[in-house]
C-alpha positions in Angstrom: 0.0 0.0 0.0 1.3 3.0 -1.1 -0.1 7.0 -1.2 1.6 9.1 -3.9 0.9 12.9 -2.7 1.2 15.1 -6.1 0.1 18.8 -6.6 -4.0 19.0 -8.6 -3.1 20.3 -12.0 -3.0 19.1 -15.4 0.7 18.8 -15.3 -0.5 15.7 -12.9 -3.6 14.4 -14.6 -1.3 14.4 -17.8 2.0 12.3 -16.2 -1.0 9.8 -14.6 -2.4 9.0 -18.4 1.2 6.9 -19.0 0.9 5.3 -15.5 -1.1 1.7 -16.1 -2.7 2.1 -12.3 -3.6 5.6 -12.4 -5.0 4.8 -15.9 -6.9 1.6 -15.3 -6.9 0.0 -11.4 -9.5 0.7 -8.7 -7.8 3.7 -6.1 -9.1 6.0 -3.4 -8.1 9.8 -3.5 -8.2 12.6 -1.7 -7.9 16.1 -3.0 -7.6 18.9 -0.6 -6.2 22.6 0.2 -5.8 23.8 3.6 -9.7 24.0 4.3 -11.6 21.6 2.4 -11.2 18.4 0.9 -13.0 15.9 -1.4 -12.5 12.2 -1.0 -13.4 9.6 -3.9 -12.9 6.4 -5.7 -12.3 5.5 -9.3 -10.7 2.9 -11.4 -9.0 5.4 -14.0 -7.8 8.1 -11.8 -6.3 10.1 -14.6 -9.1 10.4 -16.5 -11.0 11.3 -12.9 -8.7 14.2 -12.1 -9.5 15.8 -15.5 -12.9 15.8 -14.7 -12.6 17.2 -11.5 -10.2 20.4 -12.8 -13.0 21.1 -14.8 -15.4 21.5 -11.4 -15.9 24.6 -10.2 -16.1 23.5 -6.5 -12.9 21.0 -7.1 -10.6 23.2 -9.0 -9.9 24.9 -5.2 -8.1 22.5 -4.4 -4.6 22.3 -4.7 -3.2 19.1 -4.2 -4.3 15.3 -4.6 -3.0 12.5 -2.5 -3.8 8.9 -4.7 -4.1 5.2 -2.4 -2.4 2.6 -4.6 -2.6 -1.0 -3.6 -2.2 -4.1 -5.8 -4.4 -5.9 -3.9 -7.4 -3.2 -4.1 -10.9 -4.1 -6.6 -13.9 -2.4 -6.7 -15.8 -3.2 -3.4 -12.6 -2.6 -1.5 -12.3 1.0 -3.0 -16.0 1.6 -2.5 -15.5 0.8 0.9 -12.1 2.7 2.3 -13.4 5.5 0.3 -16.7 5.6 2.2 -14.8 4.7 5.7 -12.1 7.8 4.9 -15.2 10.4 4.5 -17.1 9.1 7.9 -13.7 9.2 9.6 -12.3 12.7 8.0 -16.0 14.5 8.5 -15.5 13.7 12.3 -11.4 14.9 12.3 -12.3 17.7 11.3 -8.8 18.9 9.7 -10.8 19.9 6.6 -14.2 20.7 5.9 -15.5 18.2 3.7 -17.0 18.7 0.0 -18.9 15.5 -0.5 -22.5 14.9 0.0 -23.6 12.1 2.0 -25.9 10.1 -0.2 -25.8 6.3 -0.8 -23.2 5.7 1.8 -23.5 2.5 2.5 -22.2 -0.3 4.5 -22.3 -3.8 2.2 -20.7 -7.2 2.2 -17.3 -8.6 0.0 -15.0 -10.9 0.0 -11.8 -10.3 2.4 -13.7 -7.3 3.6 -11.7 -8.3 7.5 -8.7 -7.5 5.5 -9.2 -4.5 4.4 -10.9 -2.9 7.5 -7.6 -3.7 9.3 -5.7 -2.2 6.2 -7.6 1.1 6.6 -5.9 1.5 9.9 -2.3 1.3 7.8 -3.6 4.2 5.1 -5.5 6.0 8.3 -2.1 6.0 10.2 0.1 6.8 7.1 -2.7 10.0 6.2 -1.9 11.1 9.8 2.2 10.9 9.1 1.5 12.7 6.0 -0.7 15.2 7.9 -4.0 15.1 5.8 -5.7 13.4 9.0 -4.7 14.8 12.7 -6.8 12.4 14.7 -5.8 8.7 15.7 -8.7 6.2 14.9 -9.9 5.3 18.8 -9.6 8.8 19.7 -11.8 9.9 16.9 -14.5 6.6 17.7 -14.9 8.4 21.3 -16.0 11.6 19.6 -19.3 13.2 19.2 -19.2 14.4 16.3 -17.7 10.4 14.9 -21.1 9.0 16.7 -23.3 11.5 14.9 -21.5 12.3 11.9 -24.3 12.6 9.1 -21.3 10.9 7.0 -22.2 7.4 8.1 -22.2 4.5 6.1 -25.9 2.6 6.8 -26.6 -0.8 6.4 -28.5 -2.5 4.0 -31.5 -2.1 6.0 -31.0 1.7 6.9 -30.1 2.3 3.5 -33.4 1.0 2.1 -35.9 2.6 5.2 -34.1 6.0 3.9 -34.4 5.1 0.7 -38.3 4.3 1.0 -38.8 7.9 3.0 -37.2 9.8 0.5 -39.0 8.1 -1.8 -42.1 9.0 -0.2 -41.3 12.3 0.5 -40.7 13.4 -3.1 -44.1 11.7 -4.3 -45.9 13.9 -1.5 -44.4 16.9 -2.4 -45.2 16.2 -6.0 -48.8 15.5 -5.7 -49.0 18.2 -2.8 -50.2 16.0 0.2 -48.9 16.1 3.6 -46.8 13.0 4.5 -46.2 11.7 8.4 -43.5 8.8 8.5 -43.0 7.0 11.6 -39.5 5.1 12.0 -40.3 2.4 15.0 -36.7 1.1 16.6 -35.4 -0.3 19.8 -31.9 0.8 21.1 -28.9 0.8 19.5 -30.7 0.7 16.3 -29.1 4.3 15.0 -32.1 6.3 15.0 -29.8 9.5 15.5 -28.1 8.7 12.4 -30.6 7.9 10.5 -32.2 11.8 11.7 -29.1 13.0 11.1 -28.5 11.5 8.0 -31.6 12.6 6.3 -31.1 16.4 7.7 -27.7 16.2 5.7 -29.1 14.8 2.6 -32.5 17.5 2.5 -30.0 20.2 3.2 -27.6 19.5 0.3 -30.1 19.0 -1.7 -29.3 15.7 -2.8 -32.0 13.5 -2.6 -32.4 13.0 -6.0 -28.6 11.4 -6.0 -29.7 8.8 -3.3 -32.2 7.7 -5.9 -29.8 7.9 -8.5 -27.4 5.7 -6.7 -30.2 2.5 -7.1 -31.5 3.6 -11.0 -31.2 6.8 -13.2 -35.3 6.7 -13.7 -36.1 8.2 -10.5 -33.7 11.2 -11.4 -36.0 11.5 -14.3 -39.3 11.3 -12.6 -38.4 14.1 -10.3 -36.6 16.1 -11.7 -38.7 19.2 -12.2 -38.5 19.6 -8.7 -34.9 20.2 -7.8 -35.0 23.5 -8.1 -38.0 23.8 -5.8 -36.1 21.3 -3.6 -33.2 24.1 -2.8 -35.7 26.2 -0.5 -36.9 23.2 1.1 -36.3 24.6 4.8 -35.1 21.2 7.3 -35.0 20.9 10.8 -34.5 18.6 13.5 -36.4 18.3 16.6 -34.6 17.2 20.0 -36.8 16.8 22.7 -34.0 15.9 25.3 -31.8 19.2 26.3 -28.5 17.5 26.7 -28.7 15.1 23.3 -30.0 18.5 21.7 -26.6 20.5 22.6 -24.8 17.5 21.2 -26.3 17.7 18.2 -25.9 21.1 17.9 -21.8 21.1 18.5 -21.9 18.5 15.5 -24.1 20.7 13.3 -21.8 23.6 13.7 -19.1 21.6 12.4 -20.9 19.7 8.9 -20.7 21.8 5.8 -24.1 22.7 4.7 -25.5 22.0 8.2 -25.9 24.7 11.1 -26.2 24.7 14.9 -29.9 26.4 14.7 -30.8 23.4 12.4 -31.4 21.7 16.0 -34.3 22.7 17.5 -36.7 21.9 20.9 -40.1 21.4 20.7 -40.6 25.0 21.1 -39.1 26.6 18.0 -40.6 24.0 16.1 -43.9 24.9 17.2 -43.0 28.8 17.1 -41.3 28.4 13.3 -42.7 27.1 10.1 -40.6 24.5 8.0 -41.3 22.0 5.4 -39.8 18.8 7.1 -39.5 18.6 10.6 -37.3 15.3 11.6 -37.8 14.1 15.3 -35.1 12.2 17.2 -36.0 10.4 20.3 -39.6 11.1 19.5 -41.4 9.1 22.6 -39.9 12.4 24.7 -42.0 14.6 23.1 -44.4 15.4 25.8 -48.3 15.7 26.5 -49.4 18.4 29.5 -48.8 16.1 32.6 -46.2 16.6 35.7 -43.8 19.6 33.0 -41.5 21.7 35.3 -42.6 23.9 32.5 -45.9 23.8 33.0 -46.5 27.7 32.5 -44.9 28.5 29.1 -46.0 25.1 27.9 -49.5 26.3 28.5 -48.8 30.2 27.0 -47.6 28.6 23.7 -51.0 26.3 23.6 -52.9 29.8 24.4 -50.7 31.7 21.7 -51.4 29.3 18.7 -55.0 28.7 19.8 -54.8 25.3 21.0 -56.4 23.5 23.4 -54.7 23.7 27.0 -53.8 19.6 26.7 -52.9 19.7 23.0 -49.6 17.8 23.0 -45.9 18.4 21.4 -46.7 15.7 18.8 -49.2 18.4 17.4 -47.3 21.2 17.6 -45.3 19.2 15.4 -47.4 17.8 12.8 -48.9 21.4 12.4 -45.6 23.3 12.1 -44.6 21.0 8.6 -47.0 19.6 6.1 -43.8 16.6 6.3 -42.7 14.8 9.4 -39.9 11.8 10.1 -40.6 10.6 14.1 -37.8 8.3 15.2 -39.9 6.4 17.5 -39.7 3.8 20.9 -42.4 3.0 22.7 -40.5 1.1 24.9 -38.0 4.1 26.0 -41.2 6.3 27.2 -39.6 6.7 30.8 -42.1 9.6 32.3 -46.3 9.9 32.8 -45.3 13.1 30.6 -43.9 11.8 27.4 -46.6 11.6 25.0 -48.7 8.5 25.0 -48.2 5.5 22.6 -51.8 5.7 21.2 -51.3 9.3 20.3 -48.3 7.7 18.1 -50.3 5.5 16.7 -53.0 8.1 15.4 -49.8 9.4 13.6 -48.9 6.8 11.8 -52.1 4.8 11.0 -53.3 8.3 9.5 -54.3 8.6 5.6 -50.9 10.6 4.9 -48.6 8.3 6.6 -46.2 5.5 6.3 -44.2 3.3 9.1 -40.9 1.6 9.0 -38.9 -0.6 11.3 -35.2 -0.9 11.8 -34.3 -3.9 13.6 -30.5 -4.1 13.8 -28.9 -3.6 16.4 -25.7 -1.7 16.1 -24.8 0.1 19.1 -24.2 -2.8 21.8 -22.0 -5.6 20.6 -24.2 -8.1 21.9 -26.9 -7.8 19.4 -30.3 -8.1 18.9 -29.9 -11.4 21.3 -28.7 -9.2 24.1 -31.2 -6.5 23.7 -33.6 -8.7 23.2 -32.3 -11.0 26.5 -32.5 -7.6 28.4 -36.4 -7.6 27.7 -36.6 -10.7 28.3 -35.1 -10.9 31.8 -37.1 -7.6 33.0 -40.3 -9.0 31.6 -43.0 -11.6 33.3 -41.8 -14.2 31.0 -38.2 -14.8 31.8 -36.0 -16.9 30.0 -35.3 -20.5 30.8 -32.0 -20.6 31.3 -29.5 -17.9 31.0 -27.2 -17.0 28.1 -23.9 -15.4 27.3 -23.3 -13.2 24.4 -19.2 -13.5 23.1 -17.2 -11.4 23.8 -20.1 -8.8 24.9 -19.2 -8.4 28.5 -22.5 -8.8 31.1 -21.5 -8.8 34.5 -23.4 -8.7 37.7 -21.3 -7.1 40.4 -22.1 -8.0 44.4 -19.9 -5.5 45.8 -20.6 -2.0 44.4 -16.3 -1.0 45.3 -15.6 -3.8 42.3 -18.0 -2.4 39.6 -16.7 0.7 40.6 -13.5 -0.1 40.0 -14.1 -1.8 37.0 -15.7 1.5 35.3 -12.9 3.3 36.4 -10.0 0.7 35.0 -12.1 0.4 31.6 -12.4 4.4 31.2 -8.5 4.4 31.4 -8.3 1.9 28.8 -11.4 3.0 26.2 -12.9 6.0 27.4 -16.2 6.7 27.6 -17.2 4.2 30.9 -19.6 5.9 33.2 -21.7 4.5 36.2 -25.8 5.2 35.6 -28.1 5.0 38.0 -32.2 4.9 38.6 -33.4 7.9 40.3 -33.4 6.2 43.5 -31.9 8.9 45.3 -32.6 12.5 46.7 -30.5 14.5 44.8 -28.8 16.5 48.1 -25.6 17.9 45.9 -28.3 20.2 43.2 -26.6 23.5 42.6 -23.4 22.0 43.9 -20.5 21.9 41.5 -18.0 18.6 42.0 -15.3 20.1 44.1 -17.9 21.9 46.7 -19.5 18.8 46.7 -16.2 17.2 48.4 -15.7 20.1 50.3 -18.5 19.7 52.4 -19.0 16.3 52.8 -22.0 16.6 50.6 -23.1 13.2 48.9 -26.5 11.9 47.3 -26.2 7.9 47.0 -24.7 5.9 49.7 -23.8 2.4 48.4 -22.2 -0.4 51.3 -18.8 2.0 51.8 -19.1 3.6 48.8 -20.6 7.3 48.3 -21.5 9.0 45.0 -23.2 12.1 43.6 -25.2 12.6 40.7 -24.4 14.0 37.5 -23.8 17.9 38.4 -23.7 19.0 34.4 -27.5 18.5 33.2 -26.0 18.9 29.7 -23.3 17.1 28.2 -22.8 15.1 31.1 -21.0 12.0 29.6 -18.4 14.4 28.3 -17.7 16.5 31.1 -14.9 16.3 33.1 -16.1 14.9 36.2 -18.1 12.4 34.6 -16.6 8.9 35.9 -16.6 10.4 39.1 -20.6 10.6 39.2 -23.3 9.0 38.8 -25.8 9.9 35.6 -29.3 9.2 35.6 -31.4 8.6 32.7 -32.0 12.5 31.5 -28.5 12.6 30.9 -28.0 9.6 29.3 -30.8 8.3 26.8 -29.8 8.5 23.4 -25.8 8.3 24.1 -23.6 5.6 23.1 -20.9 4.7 26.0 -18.0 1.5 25.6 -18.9 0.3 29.3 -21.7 1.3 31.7 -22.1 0.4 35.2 -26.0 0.4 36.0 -26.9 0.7 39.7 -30.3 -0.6 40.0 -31.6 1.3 43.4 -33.8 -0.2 45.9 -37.1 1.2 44.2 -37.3 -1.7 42.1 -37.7 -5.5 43.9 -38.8 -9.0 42.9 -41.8 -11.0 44.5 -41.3 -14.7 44.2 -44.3 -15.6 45.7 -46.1 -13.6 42.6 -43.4 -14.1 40.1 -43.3 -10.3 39.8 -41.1 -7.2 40.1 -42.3 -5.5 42.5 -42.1 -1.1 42.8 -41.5 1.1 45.8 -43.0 4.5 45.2 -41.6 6.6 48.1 -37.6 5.0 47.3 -38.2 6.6 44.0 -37.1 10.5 43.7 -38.4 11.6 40.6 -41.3 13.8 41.8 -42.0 14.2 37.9 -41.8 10.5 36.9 -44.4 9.5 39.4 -46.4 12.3 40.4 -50.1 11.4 38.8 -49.2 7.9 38.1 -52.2 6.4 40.3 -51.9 2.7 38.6 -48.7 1.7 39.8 -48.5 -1.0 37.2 -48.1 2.2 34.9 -44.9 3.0 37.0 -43.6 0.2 37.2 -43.3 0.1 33.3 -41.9 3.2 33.2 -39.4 1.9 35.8 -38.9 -1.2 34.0 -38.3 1.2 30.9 -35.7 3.3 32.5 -33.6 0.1 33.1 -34.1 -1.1 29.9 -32.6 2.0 28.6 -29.9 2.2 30.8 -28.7 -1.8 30.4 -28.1 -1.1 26.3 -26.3 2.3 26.5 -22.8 -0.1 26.1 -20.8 -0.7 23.5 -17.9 -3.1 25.0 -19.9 -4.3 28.0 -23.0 -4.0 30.6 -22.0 -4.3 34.8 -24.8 -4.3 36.7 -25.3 -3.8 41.0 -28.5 -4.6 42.2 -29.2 -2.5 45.5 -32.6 -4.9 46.6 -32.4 -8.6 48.0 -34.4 -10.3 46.0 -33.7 -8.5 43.3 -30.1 -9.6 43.0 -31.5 -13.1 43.5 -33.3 -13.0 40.6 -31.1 -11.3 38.1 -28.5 -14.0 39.9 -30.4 -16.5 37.7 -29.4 -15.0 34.2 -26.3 -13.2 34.6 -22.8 -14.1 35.0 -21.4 -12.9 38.3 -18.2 -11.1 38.5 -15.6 -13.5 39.6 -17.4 -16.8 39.4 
């Protein structure tokens, strides 16, 4: 493997035409000047560059960097070329020309080979500084986990493909169009939002469909000019996932910061397609801290006092995407699951699942075990999932200590908790915390506080020495997480069922007008669920309740045994 750095001119393009590689052999490129760069894939390079001095956008750049290897084809090129953008877009060293569309993440032969030869051009880019970044630095990153430079899988790649599909018929007949998108954790609903948002803002939906057959080019388009006012946004009901999104927006050509929106705005603005991340937050008019400007927008737009976020919504853009989980509703005030299903059962409306799981390394078997396990129909016997490390600690001092040896190894390994204690350190910062003795959870010997940034907790500096809960967390990706299951939550053998205690749990807001505490006990259940598949690498779990531990004892490995 080899990368030949030249300057982009003809001079170049010209000497390449009597090189038989550069003339005819599969290579990845990347041209660049000191602010942006383009990244691409041919099999005649010479011929490529030519075309590319003749591009307005491309003849910027100054100089072109070609990846030769004899042992490169087709799928191979196709493959580095997509992993270089998704990399590159998150190190940031250059601001990225290339659209995003038909990205995608397929099957060939030796593919193992080749992903472990990216790491040789990734490192030999860095020596030649076109990249800045090392690899595991950059997979720790924000902007890397929400990049809208992603390569999907086969079944992303055809639920986007379907919407967009949709979406261009709906504007072309002029109906309204709601799309609901139904997935479980880990599933890369985020980038799927994000993804879209990238696409509609480039105006390059029409090259997504391109990328599967030149017809539907043809059938729409009359409308791409229409399609270059076609305002976007995307709606983050959660504060601290919103700011995320927002540092990663500032940093995407064509994207911007105020692309990310609450609830709000969207109900305050007017857009064409309003995309919805985390959708089951939205919320309906019960137990809001908020309760007083929630009720002054209803008054201002003339609805009723209970009308709901979901409406604000649907009536701000004749087009919504809802990224959608019934089973992360965690609160009596997200918005209810039949109001979802009013959406998408509607005459203007489509549903999609995506099924795969992608964040937690165990698979679909280890979400799905996780269900299983916190569900009245455990399973039979317990499982193990490879190399996916599920752990149930005894002695809170181990899992502690296990978080804090993985974060100095990976990164990103954080202790999570249920809201099973007061929160005695609010308005504290870390250090006055310690000061004065202050604590909120008191574990055996151990002592903890909770999360004292309420946004962009996992990445702020104190981090690994608290403990988040799940406002902080939901809709993050960690490599380890050490889930303290607190004393609200129990096991009845007698019954065969788990078994709540309202007055151990703290959330005033999560249970406050919950009279049926079956209901809470599902939200409960929910917020466990959530925090058992935030992991990567690994799930540890503590289990603060008796008979709780002797249940879980049942299914789960236990650390040192």
């Amino acid at each position: 493997m080899k990368i030949k750095s030249m300057p982009f001119d003809k001079e170049t393009a010209n000497k390449l035409s009597q090189n038989d590689i550069a003339r005819n052999w599969p290579v990845v490129y990347i041209l660049n000047n000191r602010k942006e760069a383009y990244i691409g894939e041919t099999t005649s390079a010479s011929n490529r560059l030519k075309q590319h001095l003749d591009n307005d956008d491309k003849k910027r750049l100054t100089d072109v960097s070609i990846i030769i290897d004899d042992r490169f084809n087709k799928s191979a090129v196709l493959d580095i070329e997509s992993k270089l953008i998704e990399y590159m877009s998150a190190d940031q060293l250059f601001e990225l020309q290339n659209s995003n569309s038909g990205m995608r993440n397929h099957n060939y032969y030796d593919k193992v080979f080749y992903e472990a030869l990216f790491r040789d051009i990734w490192n030999n880019l860095k020596k030649k500084k076109i990249v800045k970044h090392d690899i595991d630095l950059l997979m720790n990153s924000d902007l890397f986990k929400y990049t809208p430079y992603k390569q999907l899988t086969t079944e992303q790649f055809d639920v986007v493909f379907e919407i967009v599909l949709d979406l261009l018929i709906s504007i072309q007949i002029g109906t309204d169009l709601t799309v609901v998108v139904n997935g479980e954790s880990g599933t890369g609903k985020t980038v799927l939002a994000m993804y879209i948002m990238k696409m509609v803002a480039d105006n390059s939906m029409l090259e997504l469909l391109g990328s599967i057959d030149d017809q539907y080019i043809e059938r729409f388009i009359e409308m791409q000019e229409k399609l270059k006012n076609f305002s976007v946004a995307l709606v983050v009901p959660q504060s601290s996932l919103r700011a995320s999104l927002k540092r990663v927006a500032k940093e995407i050509k064509g994207l911007k910061a105020n692309m990310i929106i609450g609830p709000t705005e969207a109900a305050r603005g007017n857009y064409d397609l309003l995309i919805v991340d985390e959708a089951h937050r939205l919320k309906q008019r019960k137990n809001l801290v908020n309760m007083g400007s929630y009720d002054q927008l209803n008054r201002d737009k003339g609805y009723a006092i209970d009308t709901t976020q979901l409406k604000w919504i649907m009536d701000a853009s004749p087009y919504q995407i809802l990224f959608y989980d019934a089973e992360q509703s965690v609160m009596p005030s997200d918005v209810s699951d039949e109001e979802f299903l009013k959406a998408s059962t509607g005459k203007n409306s489509k549903q999609y699942v995506i099924k795969s799981q992608l964040r937690v390394k165990g698979g679909n078997d280890y979400l799905n075990y996780i269900k299983s396990i916190l569900s009245d129909t455990p399973p039979l016997h317990p499982v193990t999932f490879g190399e996916y490390d599920f752990v149930l600690f005894e002695n809170i001092t181990s899992m502690k200590n296990e978080i804090l040896d993985k974060e100095n190894m990976f990164g990103l390994s954080r202790l999570v908790a249920g809201y099973a204690w007061k929160w005695n350190t609010k308005g504290l910062n870390y250090e006055d915390a310690l000061r004065n003795n202050v604590y909120d959870i008191e574990i055996e010997n151990e002592r903890f506080i909770w999360n004292q940034a309420n946004i962009g907790w996992v990445n702020s500096k104190n981090a690994i020495n608290e403990v988040g809960s799940i406002h902080t967390i939901q809709g993050y990706d960690l490599n380890y997480v050490g889930v303290i299951i607190g004393p609200e939550l129990s096991y009845d053998f007698s019954r065969n069922e788990f078994v709540v205690y309202p007055e151990k749990y703290f959330d005033k807001n999560g249970k406050r007008t919950v009279k049926d505490m079956n209901e809470l006990k599902n939200y409960i259940l929910n917020i466990y669920k959530v925090l058992l598949t935030r992991a990567i690498e690994g799930t540890y779990l503590y289990v603060c309740d008796d008979n709780l531990r002797k249940y879980l004892k049942r299914f789960i490995k236990i650390n040192g045994i």
